[in-house]
C-alpha positions in Angstrom: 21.0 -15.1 -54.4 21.5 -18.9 -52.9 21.0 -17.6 -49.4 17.3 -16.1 -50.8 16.9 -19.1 -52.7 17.5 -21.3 -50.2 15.3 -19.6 -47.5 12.3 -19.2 -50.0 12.3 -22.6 -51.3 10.4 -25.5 -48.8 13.2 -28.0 -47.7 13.1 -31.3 -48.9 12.9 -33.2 -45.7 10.0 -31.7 -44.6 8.1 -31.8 -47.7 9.2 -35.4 -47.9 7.9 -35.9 -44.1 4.5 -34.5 -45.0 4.7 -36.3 -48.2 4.9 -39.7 -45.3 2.8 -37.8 -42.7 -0.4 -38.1 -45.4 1.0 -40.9 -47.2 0.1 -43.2 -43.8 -3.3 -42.3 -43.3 -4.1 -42.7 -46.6 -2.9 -45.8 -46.2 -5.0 -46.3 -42.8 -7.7 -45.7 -45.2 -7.3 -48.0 -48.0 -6.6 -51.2 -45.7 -9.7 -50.2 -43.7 -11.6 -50.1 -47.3 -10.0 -53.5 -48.1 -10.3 -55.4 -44.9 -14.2 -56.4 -45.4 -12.6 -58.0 -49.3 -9.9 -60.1 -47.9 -11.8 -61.5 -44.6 -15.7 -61.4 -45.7 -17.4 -63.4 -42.6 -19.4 -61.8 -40.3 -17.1 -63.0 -37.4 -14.5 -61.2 -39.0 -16.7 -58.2 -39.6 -17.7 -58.4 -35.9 -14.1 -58.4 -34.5 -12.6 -55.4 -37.0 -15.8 -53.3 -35.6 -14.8 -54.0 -31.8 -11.1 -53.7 -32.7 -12.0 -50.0 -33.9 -14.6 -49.2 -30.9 -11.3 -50.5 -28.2 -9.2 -48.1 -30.7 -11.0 -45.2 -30.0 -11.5 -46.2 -26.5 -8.0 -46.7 -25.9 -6.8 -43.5 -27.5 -9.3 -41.8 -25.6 -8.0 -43.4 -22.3 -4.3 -42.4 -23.5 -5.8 -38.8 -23.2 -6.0 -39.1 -19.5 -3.1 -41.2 -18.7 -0.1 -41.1 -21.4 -0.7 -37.6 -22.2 -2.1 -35.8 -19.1 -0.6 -38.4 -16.6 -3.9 -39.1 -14.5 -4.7 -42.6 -13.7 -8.3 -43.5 -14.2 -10.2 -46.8 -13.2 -13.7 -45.1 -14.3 -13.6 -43.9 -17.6 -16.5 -46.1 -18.5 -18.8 -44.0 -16.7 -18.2 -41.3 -20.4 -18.8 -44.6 -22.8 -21.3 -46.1 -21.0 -23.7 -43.0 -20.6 -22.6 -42.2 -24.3 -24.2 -45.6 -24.9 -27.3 -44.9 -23.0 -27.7 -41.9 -24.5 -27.4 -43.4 -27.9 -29.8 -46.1 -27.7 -32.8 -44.0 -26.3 -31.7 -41.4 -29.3 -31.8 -44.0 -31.9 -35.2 -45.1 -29.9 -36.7 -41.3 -30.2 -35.4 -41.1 -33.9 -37.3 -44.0 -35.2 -40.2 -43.3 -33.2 -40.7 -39.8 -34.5 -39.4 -40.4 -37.9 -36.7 -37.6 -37.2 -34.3 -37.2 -40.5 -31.1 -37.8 -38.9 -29.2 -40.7 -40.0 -27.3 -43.6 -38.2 -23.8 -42.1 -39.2 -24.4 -38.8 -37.3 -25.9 -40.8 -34.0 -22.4 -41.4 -32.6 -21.9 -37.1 -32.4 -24.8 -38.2 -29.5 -22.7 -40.2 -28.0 -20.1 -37.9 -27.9 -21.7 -35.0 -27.1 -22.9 -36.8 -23.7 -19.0 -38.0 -22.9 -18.6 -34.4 -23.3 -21.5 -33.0 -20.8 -21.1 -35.5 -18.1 -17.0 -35.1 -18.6 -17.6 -31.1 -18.3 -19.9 -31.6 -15.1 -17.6 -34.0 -13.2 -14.2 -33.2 -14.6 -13.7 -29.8 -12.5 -14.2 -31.4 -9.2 -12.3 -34.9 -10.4 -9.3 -32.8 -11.4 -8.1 -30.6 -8.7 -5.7 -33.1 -7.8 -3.6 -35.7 -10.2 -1.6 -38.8 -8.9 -3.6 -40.9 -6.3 -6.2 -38.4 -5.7 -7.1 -38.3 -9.4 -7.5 -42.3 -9.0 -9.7 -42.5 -5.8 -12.1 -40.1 -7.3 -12.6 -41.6 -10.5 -13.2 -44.8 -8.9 -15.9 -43.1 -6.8 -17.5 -41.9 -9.6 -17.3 -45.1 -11.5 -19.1 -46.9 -8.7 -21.7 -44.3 -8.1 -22.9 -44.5 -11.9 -22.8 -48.2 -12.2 -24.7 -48.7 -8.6 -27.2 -45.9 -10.3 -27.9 -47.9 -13.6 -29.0 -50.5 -10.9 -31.6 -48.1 -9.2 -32.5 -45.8 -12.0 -34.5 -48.7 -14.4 -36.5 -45.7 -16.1 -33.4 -44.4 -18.1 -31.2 -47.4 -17.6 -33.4 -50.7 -17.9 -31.8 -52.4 -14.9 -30.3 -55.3 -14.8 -31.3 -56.4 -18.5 -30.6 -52.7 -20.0 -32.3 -51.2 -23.3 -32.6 -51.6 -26.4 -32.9 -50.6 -30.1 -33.4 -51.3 -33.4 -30.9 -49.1 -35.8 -33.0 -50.1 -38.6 -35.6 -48.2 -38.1 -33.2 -44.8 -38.0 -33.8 -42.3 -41.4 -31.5 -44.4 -44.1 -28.8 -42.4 -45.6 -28.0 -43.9 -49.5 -30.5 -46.2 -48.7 -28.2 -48.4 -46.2 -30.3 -49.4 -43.5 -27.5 -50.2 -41.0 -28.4 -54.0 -40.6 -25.8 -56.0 -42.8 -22.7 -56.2 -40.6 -20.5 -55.2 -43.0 -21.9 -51.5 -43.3 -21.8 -51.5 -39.5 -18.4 -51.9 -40.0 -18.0 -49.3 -42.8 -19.4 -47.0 -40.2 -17.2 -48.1 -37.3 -14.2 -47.7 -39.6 -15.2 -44.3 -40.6 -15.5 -43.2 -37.5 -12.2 -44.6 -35.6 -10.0 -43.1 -38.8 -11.9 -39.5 -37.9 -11.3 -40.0 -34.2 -7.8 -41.1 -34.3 -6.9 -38.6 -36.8 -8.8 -35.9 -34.2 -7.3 -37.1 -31.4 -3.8 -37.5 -33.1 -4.1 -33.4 -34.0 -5.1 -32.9 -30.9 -1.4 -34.0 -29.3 -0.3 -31.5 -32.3 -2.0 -28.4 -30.5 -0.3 -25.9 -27.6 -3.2 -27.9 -25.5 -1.4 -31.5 -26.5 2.2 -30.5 -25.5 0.9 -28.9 -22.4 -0.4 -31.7 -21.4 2.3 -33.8 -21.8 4.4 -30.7 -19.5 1.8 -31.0 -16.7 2.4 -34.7 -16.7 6.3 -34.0 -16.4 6.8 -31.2 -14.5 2.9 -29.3 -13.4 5.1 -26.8 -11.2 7.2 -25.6 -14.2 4.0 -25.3 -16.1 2.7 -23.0 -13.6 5.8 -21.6 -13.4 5.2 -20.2 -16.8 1.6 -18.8 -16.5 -0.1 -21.9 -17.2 -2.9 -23.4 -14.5 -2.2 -27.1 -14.9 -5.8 -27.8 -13.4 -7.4 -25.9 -16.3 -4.9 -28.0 -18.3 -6.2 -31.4 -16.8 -9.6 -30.2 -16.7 -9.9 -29.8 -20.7 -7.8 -33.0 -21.4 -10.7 -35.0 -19.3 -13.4 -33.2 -21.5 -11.8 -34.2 -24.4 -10.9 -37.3 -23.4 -14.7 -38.0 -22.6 -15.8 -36.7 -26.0 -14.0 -39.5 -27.4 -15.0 -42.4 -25.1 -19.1 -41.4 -25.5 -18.2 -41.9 -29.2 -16.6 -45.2 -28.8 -19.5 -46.2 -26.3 -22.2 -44.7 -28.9 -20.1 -47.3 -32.1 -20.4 -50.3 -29.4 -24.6 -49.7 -29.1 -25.0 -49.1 -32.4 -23.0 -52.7 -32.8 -25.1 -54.3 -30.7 -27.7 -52.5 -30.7 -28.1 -52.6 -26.6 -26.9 -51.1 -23.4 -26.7 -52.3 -19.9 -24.8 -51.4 -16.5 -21.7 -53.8 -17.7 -21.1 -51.2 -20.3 -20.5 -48.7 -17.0 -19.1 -51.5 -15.0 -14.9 -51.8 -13.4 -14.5 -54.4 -15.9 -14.6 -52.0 -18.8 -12.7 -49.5 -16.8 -10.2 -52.5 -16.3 -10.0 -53.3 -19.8 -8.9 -50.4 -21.4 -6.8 -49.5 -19.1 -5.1 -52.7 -19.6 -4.9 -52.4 -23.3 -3.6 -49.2 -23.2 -1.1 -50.2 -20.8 -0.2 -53.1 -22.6 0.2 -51.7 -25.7 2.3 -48.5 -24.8 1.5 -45.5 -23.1 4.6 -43.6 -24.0 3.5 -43.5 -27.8 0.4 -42.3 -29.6 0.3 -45.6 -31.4 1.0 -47.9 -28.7 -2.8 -47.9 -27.2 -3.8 -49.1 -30.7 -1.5 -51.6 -31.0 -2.9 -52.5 -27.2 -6.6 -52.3 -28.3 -5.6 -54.6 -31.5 -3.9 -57.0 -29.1 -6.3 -56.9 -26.3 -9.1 -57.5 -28.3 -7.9 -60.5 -30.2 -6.4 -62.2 -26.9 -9.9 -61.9 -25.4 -11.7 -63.4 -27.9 -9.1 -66.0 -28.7 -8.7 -66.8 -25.2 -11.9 -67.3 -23.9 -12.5 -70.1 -26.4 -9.2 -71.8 -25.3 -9.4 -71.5 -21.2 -12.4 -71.0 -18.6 -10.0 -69.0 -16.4 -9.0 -66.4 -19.5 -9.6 -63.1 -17.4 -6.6 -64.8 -14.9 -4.1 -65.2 -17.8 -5.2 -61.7 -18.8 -3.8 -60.6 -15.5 -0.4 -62.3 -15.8 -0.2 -60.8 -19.1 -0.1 -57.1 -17.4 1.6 -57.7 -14.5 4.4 -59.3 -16.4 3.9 -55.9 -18.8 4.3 -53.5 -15.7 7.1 -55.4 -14.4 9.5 -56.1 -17.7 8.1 -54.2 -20.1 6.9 -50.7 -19.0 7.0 -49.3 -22.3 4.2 -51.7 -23.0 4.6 -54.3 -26.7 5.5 -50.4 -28.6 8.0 -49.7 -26.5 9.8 -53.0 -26.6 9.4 -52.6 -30.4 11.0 -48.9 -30.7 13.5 -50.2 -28.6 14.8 -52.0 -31.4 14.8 -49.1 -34.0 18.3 -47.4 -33.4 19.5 -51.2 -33.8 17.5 -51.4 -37.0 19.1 -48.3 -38.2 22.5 -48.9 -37.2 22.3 -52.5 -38.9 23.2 -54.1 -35.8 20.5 -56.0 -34.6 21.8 -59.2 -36.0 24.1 -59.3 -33.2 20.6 -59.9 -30.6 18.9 -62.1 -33.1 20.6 -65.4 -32.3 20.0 -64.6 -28.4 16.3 -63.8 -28.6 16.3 -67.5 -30.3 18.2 -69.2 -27.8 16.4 -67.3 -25.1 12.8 -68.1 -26.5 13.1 -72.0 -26.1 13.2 -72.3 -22.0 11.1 -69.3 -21.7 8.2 -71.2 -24.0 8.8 -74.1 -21.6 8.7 -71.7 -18.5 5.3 -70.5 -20.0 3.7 -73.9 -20.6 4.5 -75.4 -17.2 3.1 -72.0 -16.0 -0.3 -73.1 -18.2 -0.4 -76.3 -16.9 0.2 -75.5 -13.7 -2.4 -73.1 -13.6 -5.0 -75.3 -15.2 -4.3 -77.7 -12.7 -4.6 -75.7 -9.4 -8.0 -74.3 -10.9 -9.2 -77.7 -11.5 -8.7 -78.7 -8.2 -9.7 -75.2 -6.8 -13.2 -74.8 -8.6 -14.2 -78.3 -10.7 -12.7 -81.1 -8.6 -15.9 -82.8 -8.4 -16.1 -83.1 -12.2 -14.2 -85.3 -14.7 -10.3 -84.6 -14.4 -9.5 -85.0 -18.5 -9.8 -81.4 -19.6 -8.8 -79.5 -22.3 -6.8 -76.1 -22.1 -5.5 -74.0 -25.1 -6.8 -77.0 -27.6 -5.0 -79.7 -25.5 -6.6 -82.9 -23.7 -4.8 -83.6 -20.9 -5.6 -85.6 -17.2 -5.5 -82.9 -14.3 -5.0 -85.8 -11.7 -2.4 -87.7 -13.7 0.4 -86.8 -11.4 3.4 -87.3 -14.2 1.6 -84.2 -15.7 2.3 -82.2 -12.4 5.7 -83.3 -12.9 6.1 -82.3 -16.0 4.5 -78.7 -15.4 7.2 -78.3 -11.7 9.7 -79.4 -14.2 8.8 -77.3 -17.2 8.0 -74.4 -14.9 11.0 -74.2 -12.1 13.9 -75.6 -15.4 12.9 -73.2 -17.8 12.8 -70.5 -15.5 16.1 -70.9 -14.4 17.4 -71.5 -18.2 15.5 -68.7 -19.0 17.5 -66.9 -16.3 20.8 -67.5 -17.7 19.6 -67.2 -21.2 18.6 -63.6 -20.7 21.9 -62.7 -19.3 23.5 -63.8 -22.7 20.7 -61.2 -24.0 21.4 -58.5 -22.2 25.0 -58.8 -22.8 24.1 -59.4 -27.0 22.2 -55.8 -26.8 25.4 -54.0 -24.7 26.9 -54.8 -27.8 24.7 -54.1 -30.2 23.7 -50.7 -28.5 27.3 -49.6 -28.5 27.6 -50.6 -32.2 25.0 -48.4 -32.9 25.9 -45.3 -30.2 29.3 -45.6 -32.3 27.8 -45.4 -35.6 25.3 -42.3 -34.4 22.4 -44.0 -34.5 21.7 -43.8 -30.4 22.9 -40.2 -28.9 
């Protein structure tokens, strides 16, 4: 009787893991409901909308790379055409009075990602690794060259444009207040990151992840792991002709930098940055990435350089990207031991902030010289007045840079020997296997 009991009855823990599994996008929801109540400007409003189009973009990009393992540097061929396609749709629409609202336009967007993804993704993924890489940078160039030559569809240089306010109005919203933009943006990233998150769920998701490991074991088993590849791409490319299709709607234009290496570069780098090895670390890298742009480029001229150091320091110390670091920590956390690092990462911070800012100054200094020496040498970098030419401040940055560095150095080593310890306070309490 306890033995049929126990096997009819659900088991706690995995009721109480759904109960959490729902529990969190429900959450998702309700802070996405709340956001436009606690920061109500249309700045604000603007940024949460691009966070959520780079969210969808990212995840989209994780497709390809975290899951499938193929390295693209043109996925913005799928959400710029998405965007093309969107803007001469919404165009049509208004001009024929169709009765399809604004919050179905992004499936348009989609939809192309989808056909263009399906037309180019056979011969783009015979081969992964390098190959993989080379094509989709030929591709990439091909279609941006092409919105150069091609005005009729793509406008040139200038691009196209629409007015989403003429689209049929669903519950009378008519799509110009930025805060229903964002209501639709929001919609549409929780449906697409929920998707996509299923989607990692499915037989297709974990063979994905198997032809990124091991594609001769997949074959091995009866799978072809370029049929694999192949459908990863098309869905990957559904999802970045919706994100391009949210970013026209925002802006209600599109033009060849929307196809461009720069947007290729971008979301590469916040996914990257935020963590391929986890389904959440492109968001946290789309969340990051997009606040560091905007935030930067009103500090520095030279933003796009720091950008740069930012990934390369990423590829080289933190491969796991900013969620990797973090779930680093967890066993710690569990075990209770983390205590034992906290009083090293403090010690540790101070010459490695000095290392950075003489690494700032330093910087600002060279491309002073390098691009505006003609010009007045008291500029202002990250807030800060200071005189480029004032040779005491290139001692200061030599010294800031080259001490901290090396009292970074020796910090770190106390670091590394605080987490030995703390990792083998939590393997001995089970918390690391």
């Amino acid at each position: 009787m306890t033995e049929t009991t126990s096997s009819v009855a659900p088991p706690v823990p995995a009721a109480a893991e759904k109960l959490k599994f729902y529990g969190l996008w429900l959450a998702a929801a309700i802070v996405l409901l709340l956001l436009p109540k606690l920061f109500s400007s249309g700045g604000s409003l603007t940024t949460f909308s691009l966070i959520g189009i780079s969210i969808v973009f990212s995840l989209s990009y994780n497709i390809l790379l975290g899951q499938t393992g193929m390295l693209s540097f043109g996925h913005a061929v799928y959400y710029g055409l998405g965007g093309f396609l969107v803007i001469h749709a919404i165009n049509i629409i208004g001009a024929n009075k169709l009765p399809i609202p604004l919050p179905l336009v992004p499936l348009i967007g989609g939809l192309t990602g989808l056909l263009f993804a399906v037309l180019l993704g056979w011969v783009s993924t015979q081969r992964s690794g390098t190959a993989f890489a080379m094509i989709s940078l030929g591709l990439a160039e091909l279609v941006a060259s092409s919105a150069l030559i091609l005005r009729t569809f793509f406008g040139g240089e200038a691009g196209i444009s629409a007015n989403r306010t003429k689209v049929f109005r669903l519950f009378d919203w008519s799509f110009g207040p930025q805060i229903q933009i964002y209501y639709l943006v929001a919609a549409w990233t929780l449906l697409a990151v929920i998707a996509m998150y299923a989607l990692t769920r499915t037989p297709l998701g974990r063979m994905c992840n198997a032809v990124r490991d091991n594609p001769e074991r997949v074959q091995f088993v009866g799978y072809d792991p370029h049929v694999v590849r192949y459908l990863a791409f098309c869905f990957s490319g559904f999802f970045a002709g919706i994100a391009g299709a949210l970013a026209a709607i925002n802006f209600e234009i599109a033009n060849s930098a929307y196809l461009g290496a720069v947007q290729s570069g971008t979301v590469l780098f916040a996914t990257y940055i935020g963590g391929v090895g986890f389904f959440i670390g492109p968001i946290v890298g789309a969340i990051f990435v997009t606040f560091l742009s905007l935030g930067l480029s009103d500090l520095t001229q030279v933003w796009q350089l720091y950008f740069g150091l930012i990934f390369i320091a990423v590829v080289l110390f933190a491969p796991g990207g900013i969620t990797g670091l973090l779930m680093m920590h967890r066993p710690l956390v569990k075990a209770g031991t983390l205590g034992r690092v906290l009083p090293s990462y403090l010690i540790a911070f101070v010459p490695t902030l000095a290392m950075l800012i003489g690494l700032i100054l330093a910087t600002e200094i060279i491309v002073y010289f390098s691009v505006h020496s003609g010009d007045d040498s008291h500029i202002k970098a990250f807030g800060v007045p200071f005189d480029a030419a004032n040779r005491y401040i290139w001692a200061m940055s030599a010294i800031l840079l080259f001490g901290g560095y090396w009292v970074a150095r020796k910090t770190w080593t106390m670091v590394g020997h605080a987490w030995d310890e703390a990792t083998s306070g939590a393997r001995e309490q089970g918390a690391i296997a």
